[in-house]
N, C-alpha and C positions, 0 to 999 in steps of 0.2 A: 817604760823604757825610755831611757835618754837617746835623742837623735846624735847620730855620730855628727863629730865636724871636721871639715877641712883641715889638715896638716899645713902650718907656717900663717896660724889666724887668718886664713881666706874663710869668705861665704860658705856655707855649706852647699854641697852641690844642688841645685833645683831652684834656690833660694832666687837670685836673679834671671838664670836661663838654667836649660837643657842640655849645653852643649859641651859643658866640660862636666863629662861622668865619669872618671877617671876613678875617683872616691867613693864612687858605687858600683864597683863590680864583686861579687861573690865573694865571703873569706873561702878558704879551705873547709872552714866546717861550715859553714851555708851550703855550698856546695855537695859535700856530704850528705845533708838532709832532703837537700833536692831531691840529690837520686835515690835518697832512699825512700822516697815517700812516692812519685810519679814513676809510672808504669809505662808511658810512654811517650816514644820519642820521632821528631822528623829524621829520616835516614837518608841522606843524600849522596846521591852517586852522579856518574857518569852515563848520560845511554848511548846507542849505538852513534849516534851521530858527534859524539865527544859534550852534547847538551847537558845543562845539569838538569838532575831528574831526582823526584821525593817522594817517599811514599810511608806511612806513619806505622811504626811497628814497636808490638810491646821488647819492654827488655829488661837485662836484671847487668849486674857490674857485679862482679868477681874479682877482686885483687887489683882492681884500679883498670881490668877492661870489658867492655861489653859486651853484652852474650845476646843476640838474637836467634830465634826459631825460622825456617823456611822452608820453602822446597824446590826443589831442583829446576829450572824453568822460568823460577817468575823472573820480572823483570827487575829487582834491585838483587838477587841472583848473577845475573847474567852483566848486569854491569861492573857488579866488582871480579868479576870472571876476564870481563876485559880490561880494567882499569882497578887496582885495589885501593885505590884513593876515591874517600869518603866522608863526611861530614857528620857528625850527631849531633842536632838541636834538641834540648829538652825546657823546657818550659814548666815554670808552674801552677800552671792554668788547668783546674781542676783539681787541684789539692786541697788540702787545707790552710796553707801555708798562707801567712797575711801578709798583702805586699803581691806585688809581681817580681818572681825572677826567671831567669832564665843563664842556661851555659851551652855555650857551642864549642864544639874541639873538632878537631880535624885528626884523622889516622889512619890508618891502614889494616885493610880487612881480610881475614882468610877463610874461604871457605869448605870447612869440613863436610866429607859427605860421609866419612865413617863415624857414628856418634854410637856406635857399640865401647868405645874407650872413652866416652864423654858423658856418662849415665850422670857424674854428680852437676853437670851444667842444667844437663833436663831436668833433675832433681830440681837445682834451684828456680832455674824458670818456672817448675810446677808451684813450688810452695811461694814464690813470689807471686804468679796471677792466678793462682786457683789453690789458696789457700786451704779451704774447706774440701776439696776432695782431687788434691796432687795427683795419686793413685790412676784417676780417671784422663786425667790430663796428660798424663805422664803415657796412656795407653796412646791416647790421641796422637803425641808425637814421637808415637817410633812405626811411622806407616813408611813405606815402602822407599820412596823421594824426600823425607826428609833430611835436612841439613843443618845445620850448625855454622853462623856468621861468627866468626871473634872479632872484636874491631878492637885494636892497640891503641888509643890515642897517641899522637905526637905533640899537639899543643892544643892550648885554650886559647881560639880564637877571640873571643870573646865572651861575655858575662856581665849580667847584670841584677840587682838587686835594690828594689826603689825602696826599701826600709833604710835606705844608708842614705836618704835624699830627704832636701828638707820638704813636711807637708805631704801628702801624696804624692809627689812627685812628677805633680801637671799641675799644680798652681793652687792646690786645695789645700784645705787645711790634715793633715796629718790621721791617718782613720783610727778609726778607737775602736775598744771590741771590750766584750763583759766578763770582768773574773768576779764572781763570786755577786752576779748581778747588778756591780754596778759599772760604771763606764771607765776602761783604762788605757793610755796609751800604749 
């Protein structure tokens, strides 16, 4: 794979510093694969004292928004209860994916407690993190306090993807990986 470069023949970013990563943030389809391959994400809210506050929860995207599971009580619950402005960082640290990326969006969360009219969200949360037996999963979350987070995104805060940077993208040379056993960029 050929490393991207800079628009208007500048350096490609990493090449001399770190500082202008403009040229490496996520395409729309990077992006895409992100979320479809990592399960989980930092969820950031507001707690009672207007603080930010995180806490890591799996999730699955529907039509461009975010579906998490919870239950009545906890405490990233009760912050978008007070405040429905919230953060999604997802990272892809633990995937297979070569390279580090990451996308942060910022949006707006509503939380449903009737999920009797939401069976195809659990659906997909089931066959997203418990592929091999949904069914079981799927009993798990229709217990008595559960709920259903949607989170709208408004914007992409930020993004990032060190495969669009020259090298690894900390001063190293470029990482390689094996197709068909031998070494390829």
């Amino acid at each position: 794979m050929t490393e991207p470069t800079a628009p208007g023949g500048q350096s490609r970013p990493g090449s001399t510093d770190i500082e202008r990563l403009a040229h490496a943030r996520l395409t729309a389809e990077a992006a895409s694969a992100l979320l479809a391959e990592q399960t989980e994400c930092t969820f950031c809210f507001l707690d009672r004292d207007g603080a930010p506050a995180a806490v890591v929860l799996s999730f699955a995207v529907d039509d461009g928004r975010f579906w998490f599971t919870s239950v009545d009580g906890r405490v990233q619950v009760r912050g978008v209860q007070r405040d429905p402005r919230v953060s999604i960082v997802v990272s892809g640290t633990g995937t297979g994916a070569r390279g580090r990326q990451m996308l942060a969006v910022k949006g707006h969360a509503t939380v449903h407690r009737d999920i009797a009219g939401l069976g195809d969200k659990l659906d997909l949360l089931a066959m997203r993190l418990a592929p091999t037996h949904p069914e079981k999963f799927i009993d798990l979350l229709t217990s008595p306090r559960r709920l259903l987070i949607e989170v709208t995104p408004s914007e992409t805060v930020a993004s990032h993807d060190s495969r669009r940077l020259a090298g690894d993208g900390r001063g190293g040379p470029a990482p390689t990986r094996e197709v068909d056993g031998r070494a390829a960029t």
